[in-house]
C-alpha positions in Angstrom: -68.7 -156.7 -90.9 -66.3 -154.1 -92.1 -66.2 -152.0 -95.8 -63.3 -154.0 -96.9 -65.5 -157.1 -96.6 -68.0 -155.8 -98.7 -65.5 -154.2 -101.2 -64.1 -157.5 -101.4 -66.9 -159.6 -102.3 -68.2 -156.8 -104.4 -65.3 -157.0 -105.9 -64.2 -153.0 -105.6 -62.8 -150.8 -103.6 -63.3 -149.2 -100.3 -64.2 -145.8 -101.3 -66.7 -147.2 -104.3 -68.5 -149.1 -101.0 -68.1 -145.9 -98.6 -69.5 -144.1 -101.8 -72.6 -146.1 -101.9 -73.1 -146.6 -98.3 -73.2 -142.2 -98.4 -75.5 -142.1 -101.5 -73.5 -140.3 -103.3 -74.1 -140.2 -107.4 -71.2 -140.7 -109.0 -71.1 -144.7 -108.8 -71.8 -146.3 -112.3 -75.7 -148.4 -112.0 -73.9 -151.6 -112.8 -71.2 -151.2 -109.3 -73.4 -149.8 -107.5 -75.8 -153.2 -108.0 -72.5 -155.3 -107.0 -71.5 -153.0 -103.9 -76.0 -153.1 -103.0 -76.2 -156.9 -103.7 -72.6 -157.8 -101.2 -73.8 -155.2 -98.4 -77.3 -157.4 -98.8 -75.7 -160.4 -98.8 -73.7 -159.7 -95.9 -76.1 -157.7 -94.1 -73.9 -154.7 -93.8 -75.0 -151.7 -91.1 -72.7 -149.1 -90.8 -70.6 -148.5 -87.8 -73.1 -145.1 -86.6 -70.4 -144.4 -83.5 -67.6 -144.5 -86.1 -69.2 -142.2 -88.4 -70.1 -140.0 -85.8 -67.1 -139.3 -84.5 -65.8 -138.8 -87.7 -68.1 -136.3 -88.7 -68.3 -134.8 -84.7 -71.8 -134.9 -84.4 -73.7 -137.3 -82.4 -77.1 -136.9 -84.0 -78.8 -137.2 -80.4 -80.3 -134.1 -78.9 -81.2 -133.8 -74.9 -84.6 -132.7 -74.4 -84.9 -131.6 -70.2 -88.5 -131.1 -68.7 -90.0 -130.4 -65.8 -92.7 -132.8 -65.7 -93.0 -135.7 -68.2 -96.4 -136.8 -67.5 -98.0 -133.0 -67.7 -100.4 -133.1 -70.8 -98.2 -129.9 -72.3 -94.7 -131.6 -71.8 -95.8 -134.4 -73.1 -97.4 -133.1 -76.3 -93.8 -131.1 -76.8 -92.0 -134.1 -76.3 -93.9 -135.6 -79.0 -93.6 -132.5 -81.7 -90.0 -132.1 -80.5 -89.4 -136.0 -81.8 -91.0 -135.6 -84.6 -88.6 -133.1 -85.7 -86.1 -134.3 -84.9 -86.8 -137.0 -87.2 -87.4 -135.7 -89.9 -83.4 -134.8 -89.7 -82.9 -138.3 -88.5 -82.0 -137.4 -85.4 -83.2 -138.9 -81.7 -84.0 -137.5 -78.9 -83.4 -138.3 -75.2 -85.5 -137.0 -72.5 -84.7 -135.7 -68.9 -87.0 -134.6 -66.5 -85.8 -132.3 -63.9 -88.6 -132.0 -62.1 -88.3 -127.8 -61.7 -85.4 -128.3 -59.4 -82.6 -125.9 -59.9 -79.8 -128.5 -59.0 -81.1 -130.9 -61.5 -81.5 -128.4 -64.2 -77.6 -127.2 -63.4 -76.6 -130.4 -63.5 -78.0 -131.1 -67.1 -76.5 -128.1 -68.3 -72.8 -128.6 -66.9 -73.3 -132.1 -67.8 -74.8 -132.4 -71.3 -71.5 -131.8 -72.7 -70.0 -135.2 -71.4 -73.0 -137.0 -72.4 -72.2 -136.7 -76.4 -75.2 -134.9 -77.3 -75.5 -132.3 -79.9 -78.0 -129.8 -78.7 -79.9 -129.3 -75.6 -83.4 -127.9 -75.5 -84.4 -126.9 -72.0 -87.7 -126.0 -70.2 -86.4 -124.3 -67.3 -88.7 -123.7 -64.1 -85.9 -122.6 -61.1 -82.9 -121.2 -63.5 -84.0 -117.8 -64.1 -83.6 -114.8 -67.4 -80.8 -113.6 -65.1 -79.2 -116.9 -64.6 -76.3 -117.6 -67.1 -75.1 -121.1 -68.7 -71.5 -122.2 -67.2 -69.1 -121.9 -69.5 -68.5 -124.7 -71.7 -72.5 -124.5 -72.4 -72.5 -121.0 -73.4 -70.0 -121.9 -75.6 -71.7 -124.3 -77.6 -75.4 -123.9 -77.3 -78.1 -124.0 -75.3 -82.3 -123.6 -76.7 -84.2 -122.7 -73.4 -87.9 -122.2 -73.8 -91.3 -122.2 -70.9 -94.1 -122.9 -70.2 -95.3 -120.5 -68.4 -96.7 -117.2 -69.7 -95.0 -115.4 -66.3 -91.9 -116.9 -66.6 -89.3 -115.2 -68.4 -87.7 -117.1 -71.3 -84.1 -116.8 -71.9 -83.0 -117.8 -75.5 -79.0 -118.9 -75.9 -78.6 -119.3 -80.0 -76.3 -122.2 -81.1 -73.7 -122.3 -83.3 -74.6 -125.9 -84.1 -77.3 -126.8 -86.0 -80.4 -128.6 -84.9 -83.5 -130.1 -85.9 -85.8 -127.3 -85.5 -88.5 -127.5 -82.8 -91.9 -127.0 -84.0 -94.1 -125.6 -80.7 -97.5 -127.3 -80.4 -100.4 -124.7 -80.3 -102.0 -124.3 -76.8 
Protein backbone atom coordinates (compact mmCIF):
# COMPACT_ATOMS: atom_id res chain seq x y z
CA UNK A 1 0.00 0.00 0.00
CA UNK A 2 1.61 3.14 -1.13
CA UNK A 3 0.46 7.21 -0.35
CA UNK A 4 -0.75 7.55 -3.88
CA UNK A 5 -3.19 4.74 -3.12
CA UNK A 6 -4.60 6.33 -0.28
CA UNK A 7 -4.49 9.88 -1.93
CA UNK A 8 -6.45 8.31 -4.60
CA UNK A 9 -9.27 6.79 -2.83
CA UNK A 10 -9.27 9.75 -0.56
CA UNK A 11 -9.59 11.57 -3.29
CA UNK A 12 -6.40 14.11 -2.69
CA UNK A 13 -3.19 14.57 -3.05
CA UNK A 14 0.03 12.96 -1.94
CA UNK A 15 1.31 15.62 0.25
CA UNK A 16 -2.39 16.23 2.00
CA UNK A 17 -1.91 12.11 2.87
CA UNK A 18 1.95 12.58 3.81
CA UNK A 19 0.57 15.62 5.79
CA UNK A 20 -1.73 13.58 7.83
CA UNK A 21 0.28 10.44 8.12
CA UNK A 22 3.10 13.30 9.90
CA UNK A 23 0.30 15.00 12.09
CA UNK A 24 0.85 18.04 11.00
CA UNK A 25 -2.16 20.84 11.58
CA UNK A 26 -2.67 22.48 8.75
CA UNK A 27 -5.21 19.86 6.97
CA UNK A 28 -8.82 21.12 6.97
CA UNK A 29 -11.17 18.45 9.73
CA UNK A 30 -13.28 17.54 6.80
CA UNK A 31 -9.79 15.99 4.50
CA UNK A 32 -8.26 14.99 7.07
CA UNK A 33 -11.52 12.54 7.90
CA UNK A 34 -11.31 11.34 3.99
CA UNK A 35 -7.40 10.90 4.02
CA UNK A 36 -8.07 8.92 8.14
CA UNK A 37 -11.21 6.96 6.78
CA UNK A 38 -8.95 5.64 3.15
CA UNK A 39 -5.65 4.90 5.27
CA UNK A 40 -8.40 2.81 7.62
CA UNK A 41 -9.92 1.29 4.93
CA UNK A 42 -6.90 0.27 3.34
CA UNK A 43 -4.99 -0.47 6.38
CA UNK A 44 -2.14 1.90 5.55
CA UNK A 45 1.35 1.53 7.74
CA UNK A 46 3.94 3.62 6.76
CA UNK A 47 7.05 2.45 5.00
CA UNK A 48 9.42 3.04 8.72
CA UNK A 49 12.75 1.96 6.53
CA UNK A 50 11.74 4.66 3.89
CA UNK A 51 11.21 7.22 6.34
CA UNK A 52 14.16 6.53 8.02
CA UNK A 53 16.40 6.85 5.54
CA UNK A 54 14.91 9.91 4.54
CA UNK A 55 15.16 11.51 7.67
CA UNK A 56 18.86 9.54 8.42
CA UNK A 57 18.01 8.24 11.61
CA UNK A 58 17.26 4.84 12.44
CA UNK A 59 15.42 5.21 15.66
CA UNK A 60 17.27 2.04 17.07
CA UNK A 61 19.83 2.49 19.72
CA UNK A 62 22.58 -0.43 20.67
CA UNK A 63 22.73 -1.06 24.20
CA UNK A 64 26.27 -3.49 24.96
CA UNK A 65 26.58 -5.24 28.44
CA UNK A 66 28.62 -7.35 30.13
CA UNK A 67 26.37 -9.66 31.64
CA UNK A 68 22.60 -9.72 30.70
CA UNK A 69 21.35 -11.97 33.36
CA UNK A 70 23.24 -9.84 36.35
CA UNK A 71 20.35 -8.32 38.48
CA UNK A 72 22.04 -4.62 37.78
CA UNK A 73 22.36 -5.04 33.91
CA UNK A 74 19.22 -6.25 33.79
CA UNK A 75 17.41 -3.48 35.79
CA UNK A 76 19.41 -0.88 33.27
CA UNK A 77 18.28 -2.61 30.47
CA UNK A 78 14.88 -2.14 31.59
CA UNK A 79 15.09 1.79 32.55
CA UNK A 80 17.32 2.17 29.40
CA UNK A 81 13.97 0.84 27.31
CA UNK A 82 11.88 2.68 28.91
CA UNK A 83 13.42 5.75 27.68
CA UNK A 84 13.89 5.05 24.92
CA UNK A 85 10.33 4.80 24.48
CA UNK A 86 9.16 7.37 25.54
CA UNK A 87 11.01 8.98 22.24
CA UNK A 88 9.71 5.96 20.43
CA UNK A 89 12.75 4.55 19.92
CA UNK A 90 13.96 0.63 20.46
CA UNK A 91 16.57 -0.70 21.70
CA UNK A 92 18.83 -3.68 20.87
CA UNK A 93 20.93 -5.38 23.29
CA UNK A 94 24.55 -6.96 23.11
CA UNK A 95 26.23 -8.69 25.70
CA UNK A 96 29.87 -8.66 25.49
CA UNK A 97 30.53 -10.63 28.20
CA UNK A 98 33.63 -8.12 29.64
CA UNK A 99 35.80 -9.25 26.73
CA UNK A 100 37.80 -6.62 25.12
CA UNK A 101 37.57 -8.10 21.51
CA UNK A 102 33.84 -8.18 21.80
CA UNK A 103 33.51 -4.78 23.16
CA UNK A 104 35.96 -3.53 20.00
CA UNK A 105 34.08 -5.23 17.84
CA UNK A 106 30.73 -3.44 18.86
CA UNK A 107 32.29 -0.31 18.69
CA UNK A 108 34.05 -0.55 15.14
CA UNK A 109 30.96 -2.31 14.18
CA UNK A 110 27.90 -0.40 15.36
CA UNK A 111 28.26 1.95 12.60
CA UNK A 112 27.41 -0.74 9.89
CA UNK A 113 24.61 -1.99 11.86
CA UNK A 114 22.26 1.34 11.27
CA UNK A 115 21.98 2.29 14.71
CA UNK A 116 21.74 5.70 16.05
CA UNK A 117 23.54 5.67 19.33
CA UNK A 118 25.50 3.30 21.29
CA UNK A 119 25.43 3.10 25.11
CA UNK A 120 28.30 0.96 26.39
CA UNK A 121 29.10 -0.65 29.73
CA UNK A 122 32.64 -1.25 29.24
CA UNK A 123 34.59 -3.94 31.58
CA UNK A 124 38.23 -4.56 29.53
CA UNK A 125 38.35 -1.08 27.34
CA UNK A 126 39.81 1.13 29.66
CA UNK A 127 39.60 5.56 30.47
CA UNK A 128 42.85 5.40 28.46
CA UNK A 129 41.48 3.42 25.70
CA UNK A 130 40.17 5.61 22.73
CA UNK A 131 37.05 4.87 20.26
CA UNK A 132 38.37 4.09 16.47
CA UNK A 133 37.72 6.62 14.39
CA UNK A 134 34.51 6.57 12.68
CA UNK A 135 33.01 6.12 16.48
CA UNK A 136 34.62 9.04 17.82
CA UNK A 137 33.17 10.75 15.17
CA UNK A 138 29.75 10.21 15.79
CA UNK A 139 29.11 9.19 19.29
CA UNK A 140 29.68 6.98 21.82
CA UNK A 141 27.68 7.01 25.80
CA UNK A 142 30.13 4.71 27.87
CA UNK A 143 29.07 4.25 31.48
CA UNK A 144 30.08 1.26 34.61
CA UNK A 145 29.28 -0.53 36.90
CA UNK A 146 31.80 -0.55 38.94
CA UNK A 147 32.67 2.07 41.55
CA UNK A 148 36.65 1.21 40.73
CA UNK A 149 36.40 1.34 37.28
CA UNK A 150 37.03 4.42 35.61
CA UNK A 151 34.26 5.74 33.41
CA UNK A 152 35.03 7.44 30.17
CA UNK A 153 32.23 9.65 28.75
CA UNK A 154 32.34 10.36 24.70
CA UNK A 155 29.37 13.12 24.09
CA UNK A 156 27.36 12.80 20.84
CA UNK A 157 26.52 15.04 18.41
CA UNK A 158 23.38 13.04 17.82
CA UNK A 159 20.62 13.06 19.88
CA UNK A 160 19.33 10.27 22.04
CA UNK A 161 16.76 9.15 24.23
CA UNK A 162 18.23 10.01 27.45
CA UNK A 163 19.13 7.19 29.88
CA UNK A 164 17.67 7.43 33.22
CA UNK A 165 20.20 5.36 35.81
CA UNK A 166 18.33 3.06 38.20
CA UNK A 167 19.27 3.88 41.93
CA UNK A 168 21.53 1.11 43.51
Amino acid sequence: MSLRDVADLAGVSVKTVSNVVNGYAHVAPATRAKVEEALSRLDYRPNLSARNLRRGRTGVIALALPELDAPYFAELSRFVIDAAAEQRWLVVIEQTDGSLERERQILDGVRDHRVDGLILSPIAIGADDSPPAPTRRRWSCWASASTTARPTTWRSTTSAPPATSPST
